[in-house]
C-alpha positions as CSV (number, residue, x, y, z in Angstrom):
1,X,3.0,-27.3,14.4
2,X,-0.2,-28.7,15.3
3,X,-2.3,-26.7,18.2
4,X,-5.0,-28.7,20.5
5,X,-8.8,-27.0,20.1
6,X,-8.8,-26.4,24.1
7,X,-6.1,-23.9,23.3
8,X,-8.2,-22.1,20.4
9,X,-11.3,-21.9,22.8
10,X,-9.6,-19.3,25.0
11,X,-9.2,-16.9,22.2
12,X,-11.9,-14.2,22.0
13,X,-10.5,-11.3,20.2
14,X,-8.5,-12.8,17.4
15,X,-8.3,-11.3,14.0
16,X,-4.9,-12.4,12.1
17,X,-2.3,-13.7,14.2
18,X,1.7,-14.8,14.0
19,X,3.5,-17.1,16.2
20,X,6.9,-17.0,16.7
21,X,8.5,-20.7,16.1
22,X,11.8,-19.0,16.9
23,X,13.4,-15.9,18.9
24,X,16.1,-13.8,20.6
25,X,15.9,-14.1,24.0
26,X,17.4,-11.0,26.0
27,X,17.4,-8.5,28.8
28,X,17.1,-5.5,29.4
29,X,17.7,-3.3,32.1
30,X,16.1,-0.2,32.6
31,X,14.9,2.5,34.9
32,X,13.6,0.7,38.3
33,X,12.1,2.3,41.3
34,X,9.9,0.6,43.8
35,X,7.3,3.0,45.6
36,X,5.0,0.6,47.4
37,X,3.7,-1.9,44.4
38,X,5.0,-0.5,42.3
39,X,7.9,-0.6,40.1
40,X,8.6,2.0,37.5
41,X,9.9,0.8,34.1
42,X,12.5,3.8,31.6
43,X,14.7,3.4,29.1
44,X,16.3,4.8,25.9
45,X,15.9,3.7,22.2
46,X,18.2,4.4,20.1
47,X,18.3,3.8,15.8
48,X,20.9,1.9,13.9
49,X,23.1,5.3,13.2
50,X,23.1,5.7,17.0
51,X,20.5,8.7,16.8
52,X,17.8,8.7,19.3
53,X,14.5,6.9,18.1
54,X,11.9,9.7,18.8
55,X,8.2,9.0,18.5
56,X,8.9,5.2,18.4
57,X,6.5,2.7,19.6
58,X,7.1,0.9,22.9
59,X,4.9,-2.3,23.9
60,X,5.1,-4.2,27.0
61,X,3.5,-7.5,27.4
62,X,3.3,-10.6,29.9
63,X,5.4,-13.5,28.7
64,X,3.0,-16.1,27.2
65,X,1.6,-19.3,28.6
66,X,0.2,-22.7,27.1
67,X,-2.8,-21.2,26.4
68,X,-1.8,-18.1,24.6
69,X,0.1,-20.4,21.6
70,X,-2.5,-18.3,19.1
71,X,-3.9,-15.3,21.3
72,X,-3.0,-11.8,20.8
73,X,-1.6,-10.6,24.5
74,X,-2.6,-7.7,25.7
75,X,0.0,-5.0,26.5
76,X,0.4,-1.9,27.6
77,X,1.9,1.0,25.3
78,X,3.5,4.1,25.1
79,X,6.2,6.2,22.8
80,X,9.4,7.8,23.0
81,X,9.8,11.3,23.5
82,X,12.1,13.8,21.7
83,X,15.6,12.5,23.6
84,X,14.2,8.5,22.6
85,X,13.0,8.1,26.2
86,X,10.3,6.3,27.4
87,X,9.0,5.0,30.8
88,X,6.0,2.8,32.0
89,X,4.4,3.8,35.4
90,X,4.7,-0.3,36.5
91,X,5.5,-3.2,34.4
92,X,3.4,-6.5,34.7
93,X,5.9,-9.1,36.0
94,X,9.5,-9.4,37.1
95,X,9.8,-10.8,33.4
96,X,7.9,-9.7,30.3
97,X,8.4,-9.1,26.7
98,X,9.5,-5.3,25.4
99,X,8.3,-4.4,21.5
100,X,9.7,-1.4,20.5
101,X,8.9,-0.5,16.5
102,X,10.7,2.6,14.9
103,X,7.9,3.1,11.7
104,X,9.7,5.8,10.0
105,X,13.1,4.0,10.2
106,X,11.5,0.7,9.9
107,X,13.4,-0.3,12.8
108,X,12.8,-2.6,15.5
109,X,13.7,-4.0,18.9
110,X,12.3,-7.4,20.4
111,X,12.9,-8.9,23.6
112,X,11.0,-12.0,24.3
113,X,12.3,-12.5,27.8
114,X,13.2,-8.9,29.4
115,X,14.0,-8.8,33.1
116,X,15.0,-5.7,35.1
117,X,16.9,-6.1,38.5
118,X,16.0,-3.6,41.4
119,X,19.6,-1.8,42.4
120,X,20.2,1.1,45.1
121,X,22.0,3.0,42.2
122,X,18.2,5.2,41.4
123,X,17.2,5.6,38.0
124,X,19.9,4.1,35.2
125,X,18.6,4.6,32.0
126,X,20.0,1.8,29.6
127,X,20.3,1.9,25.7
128,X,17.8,-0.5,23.4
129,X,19.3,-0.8,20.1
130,X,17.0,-1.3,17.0
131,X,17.8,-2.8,14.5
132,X,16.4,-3.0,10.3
133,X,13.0,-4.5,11.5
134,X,12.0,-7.2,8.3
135,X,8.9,-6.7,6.6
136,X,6.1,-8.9,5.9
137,X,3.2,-8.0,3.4
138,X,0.2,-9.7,1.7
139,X,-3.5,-9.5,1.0
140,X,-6.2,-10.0,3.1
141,X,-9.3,-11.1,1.1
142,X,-12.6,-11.8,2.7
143,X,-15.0,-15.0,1.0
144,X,-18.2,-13.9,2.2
145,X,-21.1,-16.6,1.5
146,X,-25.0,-16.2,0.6
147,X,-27.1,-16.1,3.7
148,X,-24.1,-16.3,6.1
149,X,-25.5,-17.0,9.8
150,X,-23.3,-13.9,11.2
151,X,-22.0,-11.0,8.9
152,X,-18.0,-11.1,9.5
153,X,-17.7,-7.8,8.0
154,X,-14.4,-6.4,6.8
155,X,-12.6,-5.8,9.9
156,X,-10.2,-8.2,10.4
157,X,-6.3,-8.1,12.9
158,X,-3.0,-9.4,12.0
159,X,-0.6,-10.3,15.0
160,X,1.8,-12.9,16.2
161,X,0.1,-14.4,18.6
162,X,2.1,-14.3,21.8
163,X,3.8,-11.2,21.5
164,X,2.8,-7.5,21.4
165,X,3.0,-7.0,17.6
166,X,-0.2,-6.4,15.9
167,X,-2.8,-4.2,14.1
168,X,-5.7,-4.2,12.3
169,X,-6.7,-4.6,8.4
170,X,-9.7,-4.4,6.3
171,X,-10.4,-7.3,4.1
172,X,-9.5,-6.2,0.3
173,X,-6.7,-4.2,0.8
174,X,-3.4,-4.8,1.0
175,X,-0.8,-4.7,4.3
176,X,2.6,-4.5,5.7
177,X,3.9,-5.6,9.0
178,X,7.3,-4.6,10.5
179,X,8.4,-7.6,12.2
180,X,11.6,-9.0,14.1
181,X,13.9,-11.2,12.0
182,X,13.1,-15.3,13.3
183,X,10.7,-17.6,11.9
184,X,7.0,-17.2,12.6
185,X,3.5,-18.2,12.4
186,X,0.6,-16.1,10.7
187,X,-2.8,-16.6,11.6
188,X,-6.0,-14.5,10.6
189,X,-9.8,-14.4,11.9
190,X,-12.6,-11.2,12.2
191,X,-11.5,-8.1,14.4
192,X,-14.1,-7.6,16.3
193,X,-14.1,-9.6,19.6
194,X,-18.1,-9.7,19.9
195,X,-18.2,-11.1,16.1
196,X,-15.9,-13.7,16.8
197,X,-18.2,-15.0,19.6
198,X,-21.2,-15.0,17.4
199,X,-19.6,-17.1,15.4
200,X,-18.4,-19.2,18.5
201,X,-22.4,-19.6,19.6
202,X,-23.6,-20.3,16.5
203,X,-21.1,-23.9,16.5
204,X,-18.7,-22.6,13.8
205,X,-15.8,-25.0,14.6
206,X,-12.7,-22.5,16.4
207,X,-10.6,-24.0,12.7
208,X,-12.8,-21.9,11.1
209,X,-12.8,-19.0,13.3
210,X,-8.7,-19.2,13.7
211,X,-6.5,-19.5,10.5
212,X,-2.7,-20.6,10.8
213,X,0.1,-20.1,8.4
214,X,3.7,-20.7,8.8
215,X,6.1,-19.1,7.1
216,X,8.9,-21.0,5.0
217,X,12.0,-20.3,6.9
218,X,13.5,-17.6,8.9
219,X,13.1,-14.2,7.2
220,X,16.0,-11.6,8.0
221,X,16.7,-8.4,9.5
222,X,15.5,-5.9,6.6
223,X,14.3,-8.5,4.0
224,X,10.8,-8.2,2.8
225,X,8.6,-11.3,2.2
226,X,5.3,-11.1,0.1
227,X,3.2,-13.7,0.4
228,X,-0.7,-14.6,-0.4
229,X,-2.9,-13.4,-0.9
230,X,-4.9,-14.9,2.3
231,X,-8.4,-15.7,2.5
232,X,-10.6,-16.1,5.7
233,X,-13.4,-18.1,4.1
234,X,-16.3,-19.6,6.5
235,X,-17.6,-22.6,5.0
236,X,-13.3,-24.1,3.7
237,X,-11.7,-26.3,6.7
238,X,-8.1,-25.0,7.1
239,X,-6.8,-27.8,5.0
240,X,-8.9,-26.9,2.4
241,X,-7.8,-23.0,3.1
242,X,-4.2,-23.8,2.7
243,X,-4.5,-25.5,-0.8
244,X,-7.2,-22.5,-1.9
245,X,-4.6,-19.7,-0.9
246,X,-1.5,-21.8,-3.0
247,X,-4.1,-21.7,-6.1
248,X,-4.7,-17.6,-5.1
249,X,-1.2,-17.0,-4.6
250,X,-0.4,-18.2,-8.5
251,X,-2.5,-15.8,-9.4
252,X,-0.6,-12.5,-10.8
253,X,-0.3,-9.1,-8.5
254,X,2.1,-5.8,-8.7
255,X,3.4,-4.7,-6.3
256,X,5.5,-1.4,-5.4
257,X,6.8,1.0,-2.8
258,X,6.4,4.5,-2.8
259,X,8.4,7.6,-1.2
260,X,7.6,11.1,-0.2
261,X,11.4,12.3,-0.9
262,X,14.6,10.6,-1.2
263,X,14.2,8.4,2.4
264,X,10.5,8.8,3.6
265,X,8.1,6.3,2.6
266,X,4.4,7.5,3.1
267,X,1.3,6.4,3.9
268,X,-2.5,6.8,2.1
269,X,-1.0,7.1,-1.2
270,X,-3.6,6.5,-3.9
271,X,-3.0,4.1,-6.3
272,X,-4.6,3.8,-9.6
273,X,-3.6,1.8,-12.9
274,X,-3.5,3.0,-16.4
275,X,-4.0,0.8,-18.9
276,X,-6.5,3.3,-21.4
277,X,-2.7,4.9,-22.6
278,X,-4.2,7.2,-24.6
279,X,-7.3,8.0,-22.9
280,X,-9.1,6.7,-25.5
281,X,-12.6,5.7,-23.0
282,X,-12.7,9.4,-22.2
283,X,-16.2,10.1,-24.2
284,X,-18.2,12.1,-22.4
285,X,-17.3,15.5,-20.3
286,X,-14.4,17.8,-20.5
287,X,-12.1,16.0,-18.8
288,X,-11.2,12.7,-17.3
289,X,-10.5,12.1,-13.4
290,X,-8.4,9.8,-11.4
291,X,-9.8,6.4,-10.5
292,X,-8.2,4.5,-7.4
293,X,-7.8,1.4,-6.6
294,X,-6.1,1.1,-3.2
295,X,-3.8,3.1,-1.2
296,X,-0.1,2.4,0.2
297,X,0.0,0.9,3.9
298,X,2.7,2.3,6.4
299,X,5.6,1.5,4.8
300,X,4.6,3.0,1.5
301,X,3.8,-0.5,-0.5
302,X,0.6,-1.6,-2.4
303,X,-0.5,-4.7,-3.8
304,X,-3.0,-4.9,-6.8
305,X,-3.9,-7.9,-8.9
306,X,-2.3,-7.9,-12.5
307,X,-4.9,-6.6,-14.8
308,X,-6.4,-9.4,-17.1
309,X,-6.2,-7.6,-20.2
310,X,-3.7,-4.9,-21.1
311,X,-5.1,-2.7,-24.5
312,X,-1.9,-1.3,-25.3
313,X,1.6,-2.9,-25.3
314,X,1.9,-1.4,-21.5
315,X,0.0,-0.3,-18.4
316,X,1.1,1.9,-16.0
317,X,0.8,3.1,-12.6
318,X,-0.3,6.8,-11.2
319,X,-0.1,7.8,-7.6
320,X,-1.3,10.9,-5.9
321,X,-1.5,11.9,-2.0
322,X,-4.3,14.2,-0.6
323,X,-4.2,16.6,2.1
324,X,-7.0,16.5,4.8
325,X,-8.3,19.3,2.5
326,X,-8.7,17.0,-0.3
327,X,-6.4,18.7,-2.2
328,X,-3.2,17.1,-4.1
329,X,0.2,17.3,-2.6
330,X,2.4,14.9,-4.1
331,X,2.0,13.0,-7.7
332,X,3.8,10.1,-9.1
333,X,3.9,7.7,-11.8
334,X,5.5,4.4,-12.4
335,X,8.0,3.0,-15.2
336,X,5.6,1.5,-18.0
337,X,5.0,-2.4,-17.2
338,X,5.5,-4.0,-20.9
339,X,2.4,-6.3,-21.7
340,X,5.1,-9.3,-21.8
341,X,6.2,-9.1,-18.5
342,X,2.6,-10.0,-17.3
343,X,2.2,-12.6,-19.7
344,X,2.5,-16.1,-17.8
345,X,3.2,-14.4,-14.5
346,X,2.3,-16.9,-11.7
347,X,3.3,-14.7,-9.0
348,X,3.9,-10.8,-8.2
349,X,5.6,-8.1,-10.2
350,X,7.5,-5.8,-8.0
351,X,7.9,-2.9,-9.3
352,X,10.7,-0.7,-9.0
353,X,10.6,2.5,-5.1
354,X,8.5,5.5,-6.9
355,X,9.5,9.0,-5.5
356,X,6.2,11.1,-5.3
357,X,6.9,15.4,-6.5
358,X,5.0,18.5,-6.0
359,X,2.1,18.5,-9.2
360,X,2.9,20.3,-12.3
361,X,0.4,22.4,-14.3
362,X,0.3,22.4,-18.2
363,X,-1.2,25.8,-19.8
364,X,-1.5,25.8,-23.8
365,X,-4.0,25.5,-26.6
366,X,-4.0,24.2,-30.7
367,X,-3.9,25.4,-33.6
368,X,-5.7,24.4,-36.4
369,X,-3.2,23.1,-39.4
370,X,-4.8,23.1,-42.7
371,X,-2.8,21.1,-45.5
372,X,0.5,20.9,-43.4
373,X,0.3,24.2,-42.8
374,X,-0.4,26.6,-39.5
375,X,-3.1,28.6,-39.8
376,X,-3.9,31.9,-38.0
377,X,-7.3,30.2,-36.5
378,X,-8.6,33.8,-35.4
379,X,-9.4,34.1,-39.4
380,X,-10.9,30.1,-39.8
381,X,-14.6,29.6,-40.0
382,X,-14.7,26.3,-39.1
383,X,-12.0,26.8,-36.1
384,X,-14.8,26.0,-33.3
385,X,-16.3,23.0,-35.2
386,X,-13.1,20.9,-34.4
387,X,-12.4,20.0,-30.6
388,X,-9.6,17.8,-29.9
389,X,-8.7,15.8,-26.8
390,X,-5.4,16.6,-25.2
391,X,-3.3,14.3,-22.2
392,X,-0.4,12.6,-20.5
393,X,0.3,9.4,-22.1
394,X,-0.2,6.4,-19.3
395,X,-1.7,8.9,-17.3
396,X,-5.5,10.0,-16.0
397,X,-5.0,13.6,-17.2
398,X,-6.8,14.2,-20.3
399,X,-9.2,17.2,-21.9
400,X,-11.4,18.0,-24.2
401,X,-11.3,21.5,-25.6
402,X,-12.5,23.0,-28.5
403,X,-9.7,24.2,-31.1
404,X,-8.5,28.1,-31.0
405,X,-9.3,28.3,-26.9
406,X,-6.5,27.7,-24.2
407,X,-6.5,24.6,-21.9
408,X,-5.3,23.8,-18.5
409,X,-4.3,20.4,-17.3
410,X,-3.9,20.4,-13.2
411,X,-1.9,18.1,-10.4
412,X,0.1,16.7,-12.8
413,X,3.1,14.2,-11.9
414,X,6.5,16.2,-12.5
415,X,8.8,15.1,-14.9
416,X,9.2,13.9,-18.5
417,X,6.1,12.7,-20.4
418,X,4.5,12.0,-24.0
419,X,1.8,14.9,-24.6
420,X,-0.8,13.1,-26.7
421,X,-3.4,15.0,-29.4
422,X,-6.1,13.8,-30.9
423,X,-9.7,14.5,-32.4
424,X,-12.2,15.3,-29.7
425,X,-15.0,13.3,-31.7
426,X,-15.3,9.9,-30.0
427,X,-17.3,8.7,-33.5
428,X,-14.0,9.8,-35.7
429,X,-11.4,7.9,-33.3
430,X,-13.8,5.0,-33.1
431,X,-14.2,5.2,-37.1
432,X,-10.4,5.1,-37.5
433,X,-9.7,2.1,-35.0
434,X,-12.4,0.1,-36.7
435,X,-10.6,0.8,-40.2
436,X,-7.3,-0.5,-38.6
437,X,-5.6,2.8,-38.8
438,X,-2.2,2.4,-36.6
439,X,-2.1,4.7,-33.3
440,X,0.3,6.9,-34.8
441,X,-1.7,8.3,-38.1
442,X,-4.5,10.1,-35.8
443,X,-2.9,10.6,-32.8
444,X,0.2,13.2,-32.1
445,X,2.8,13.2,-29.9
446,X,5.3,15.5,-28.4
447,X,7.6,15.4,-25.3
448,X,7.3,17.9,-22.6
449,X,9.3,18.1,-19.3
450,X,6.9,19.4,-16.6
451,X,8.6,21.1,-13.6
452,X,7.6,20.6,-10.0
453,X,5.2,22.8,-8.0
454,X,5.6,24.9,-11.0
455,X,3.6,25.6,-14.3
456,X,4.4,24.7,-17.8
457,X,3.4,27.7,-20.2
458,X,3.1,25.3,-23.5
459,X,3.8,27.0,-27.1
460,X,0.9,26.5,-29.0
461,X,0.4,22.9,-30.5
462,X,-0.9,22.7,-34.0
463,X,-3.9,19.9,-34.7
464,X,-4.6,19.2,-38.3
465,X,-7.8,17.3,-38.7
466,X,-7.8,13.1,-40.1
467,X,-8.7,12.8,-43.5
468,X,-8.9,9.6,-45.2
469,X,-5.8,9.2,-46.1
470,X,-4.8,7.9,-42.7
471,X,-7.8,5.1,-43.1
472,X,-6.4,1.8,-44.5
């Protein structure tokens, strides 16, 4: 589908649009009143299980005309009450189009073509049933230039141009969009509608300004389609674009839902990889501390690119959500990604749904074992001249503590894990890797089950110094 550039000069607000090549044409009758001008617009929404959709999102929108084949429409919005009910004080024509997204069902509703019919019977209030919306999700990637005549910024807006489905993204991270089963077009350009006409007056062509992509086929109710990621680049022509974003899309990214509990999916999830197993950076400080690198969109998923190097034979992923306080509510962790299943990866790893707990607490301390044996450290000299760094294998939780004294390990993710020991002297565990010592002749490790919102008391551990009879 090929679009003419007088349509593109009436868009003024564009960000990142679809267009829908195909659709469900319907009606819908609702609640209709007419009190001078006008008409009053009600209905009900109700979810697949036939429970009333409460707190769903309702759109209404003019139908669109030549001119609007890559334009966001505007609409008007509102949501549904605590019975599924909701009602518009006028609607814009006799026919419009009717959005109606479910977020925390990931359902949906779409009606391209509603009508509603003035009767003498007062207010009827008929059903809209959603149904499993599908979901698209990518990455939005900005290519900002040297010197650039207008800074873009990092606000950009996805939509399908035409209809009342949209929202906003910021250029880096990744995104999710419930959308209606059918075939569609997706489009992207900056968010901000005075930007985009700084870029208009300074003669940057509208192909520039407005990107298109079509989706390969239809995409069905509840299917998910990943795709991109996309770039909005201001110097490529769209041709150009297209063929950059294949290369970018061979390029390797994980990707993975998470859930608060066994249904929810949640939001502002931190997401951070592991691929330091076994802590070993951790060199300075008494402690290490989580390091993000992007947060879960609406419907729980994140996108990352595949690291280039993996240290270990695995990497893994680590999840946490904050309260407004800052402090941690939930905690997760992934399954370990093997090494080889990144190797040659052209595409995107999707990782199994992760179910985020309550954090755990570990309490214990070490002992210092001398020749094999325990020993009472209360009665060894040398007890405080050995530290010893103590974690969660694949995770960010580690700590240095000197030996004899009692450590505590905080917002933990619940659950099985390997509890890893080792010295606390960066120049002895550098010494033994450079000597080709395996992993497993300095460092220690033990498997703990850690309970939710609870705290482990840990026995005492032992820790008996490397000698160099591990060195090879």
């Amino acid at each position: 589908m090929k679009f003419a550039k007088s349509y593109l000069g009436v868009l003024s607000a564009l960000c990142v649009c679809m267009f829908a090549c195909t659709g469900e044409n319907g009606d819908i009758a609702g609640t209709v009143t007419d009190t001078g001008n006008t008409i009053a617009l009600g209905g009900v929404v109700t979810r697949t299980d036939g429970s009333r959709a409460v707190a769903a999102m309702v759109r209404m929108a003019r139908e669109p005309v030549v001119g609007d084949t890559l334009s966001e429409l505007e609409y008007v919005e509102t949501v549904t009450d605590s019975q599924g009910v909701f009602s518009f004080d006028s609607v814009l024509a006799d026919t419009f189009q009717l959005a109606v997204v479910d977020a925390e069902h990931q359902e949906i509703s779409y009606k391209p073509r509603a009508t509603v019919t003035k009767t003498k019977k007062g207010t009827v209030l008929d059903s809209i049933k959603l149904e499993k919306a599908a979901v698209f999700s990518s990455v939005l990637l900005y290519e900002n230039v040297s010197e650039p005549s207008v800074v873009v910024g990092d606000h950009f807006k996805v939509f399908m141009p035409g209809t009342p489905f949209s929202q906003s993204v910021f250029a880096g991270d990744s995104f999710s969009m419930l959308i209606p089963a059918g075939e569609w077009w997706f489009g992207f350009c900056p968010g901000d509608p005075q930007i985009v006409a700084r870029l208009t007056d300074s003669g940057m062509a509208d192909s520039l300004i407005y990107r298109t992509w079509s989706m390969d086929g239809k995409i069905k109710s509840g299917d998910t389609l990943s795709k991109g990621p996309f770039i909005w680049s201001p110097t490529m022509e769209v041709d150009s674009l297209i063929k950059l974003e294949e290369r970018k899309a061979k390029k390797p990214y994980i990707s993975g839902v998470v859930k608060c509990g066994s249904e929810k999916t949640c939001s502002n999830v931190q997401v951070g990889v592991i691929t330091d197993l076994y802590g070993f950076d951790f060199v300075e400080g008494d402690s290490t501390s989580f390091v993000w690198q992007t947060v879960t969109d609406s419907s729980g998923r994140w996108v990352l690119p595949a690291p280039e190097k993996v240290p270990y034979d695995s990497l893994r992923m680590e999840y946490r959500l904050l309260s407004e306080e800052g402090k941690v509510i939930l905690a997760g962790v992934s399954r370990y990604v093997r090494a080889s299943e990144l190797k040659g990866l052209k595409d995107t790893l999707k990782l199994e749904e992760s179910e985020l707990l309550p954090p755990s607490v570990l309490v214990s301390g070490v002992k210092l074992a001398i020749d094999g044996a325990d020993t009472d450290t209360t009665e060894i000299d040398n007890c405080m001249a050995n530290s010893v760094v103590v974690g969660l294998k694949g995770t960010s939780h580690f700590v240095r503590e000197m030996v004899c004294n009692m450590l505590k390990i905080e917002n933990i993710p619940a659950g099985g894990h390997d509890i890893v020991l080792y010295s606390g002297d960066p120049k002895v565990v550098k010494t033994l890797q450079e000597s080709g010592a395996e992993i497993g002749d300095y460092v220690r490790a033990a498997h703990v089950q850690l309970p939710k919102n609870d705290t482990l008391d840990q026995q005492w551990m032992t820790y008996e110094p490397p000698t160099l009879q591990f060195v090879k």
